[in-house]
N, C-alpha and C positions, 0 to 999 in steps of 0.2 A: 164624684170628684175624680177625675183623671190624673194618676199618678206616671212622673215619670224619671225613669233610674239614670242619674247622673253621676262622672265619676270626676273627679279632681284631686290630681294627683295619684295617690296611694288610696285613696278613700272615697267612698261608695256613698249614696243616700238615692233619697224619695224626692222631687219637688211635684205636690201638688197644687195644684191650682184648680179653681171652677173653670177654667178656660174662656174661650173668647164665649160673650153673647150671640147667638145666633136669634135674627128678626125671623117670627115665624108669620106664616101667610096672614091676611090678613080676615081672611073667611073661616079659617082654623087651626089647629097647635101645629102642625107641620110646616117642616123649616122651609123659606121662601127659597125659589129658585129662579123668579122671572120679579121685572118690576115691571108695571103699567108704563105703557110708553105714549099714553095721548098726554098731547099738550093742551096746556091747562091756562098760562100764563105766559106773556110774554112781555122779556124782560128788556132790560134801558139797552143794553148791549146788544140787541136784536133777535140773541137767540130765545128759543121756546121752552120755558121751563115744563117738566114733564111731570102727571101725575105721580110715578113712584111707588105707587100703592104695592109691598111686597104679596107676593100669588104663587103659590105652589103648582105643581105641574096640573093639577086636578082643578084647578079653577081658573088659572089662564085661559084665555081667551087670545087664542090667534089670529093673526090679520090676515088681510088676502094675501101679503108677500110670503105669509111664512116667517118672517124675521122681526115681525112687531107681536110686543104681548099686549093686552087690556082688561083691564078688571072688569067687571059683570056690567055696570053704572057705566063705562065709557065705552063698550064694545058698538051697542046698538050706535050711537054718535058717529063710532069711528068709522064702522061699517055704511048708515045712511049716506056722509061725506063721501065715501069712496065712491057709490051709487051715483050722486050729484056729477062728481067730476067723471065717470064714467060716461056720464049721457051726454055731457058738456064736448066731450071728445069726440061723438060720433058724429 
């Protein structure tokens, strides 16, 4: 429990608190630092709601940009699609 020293006025104390909950990855106890970026749904308002899945650095899975994450279960997806539009291109 993370205590911390505050003063008011003339006088001193402690406030502890259990602090914020941190979401830990989703593969294991370590605290997320990326979320799943494949989309999953798409919504009335047009845009792509995105899977979310929290992923610590050890189990993200990077796209080809570099700037997208994906959990284990949408990498293959996301990577195949990139392949299609890739050939699509040439």
């Amino acid at each position: 429990m993370p205590c911390t020293p505050i003063k008011i006025g003339n006088s001193t104390g402690l406030l502890c608190s259990r602090g914020q909950k941190r979401k830990v990855c989703y593969y294991c106890s370590r605290i997320h630092e990326f979320l799943c970026d494949f989309p999953v749904k798409k919504q009335k308002n047009g845009k792509w709601k995105t899977c979310d899945k929290p992923l610590c650095e050890i189990h993200t899975k990077k796209g080809t940009s570099g700037e997208t994450d994906f959990c284990r279960e949408h990498y293959g997806k996301a990577l195949a699609a990139y392949n299609r539009r890739a050939l699509l291109q040439t």
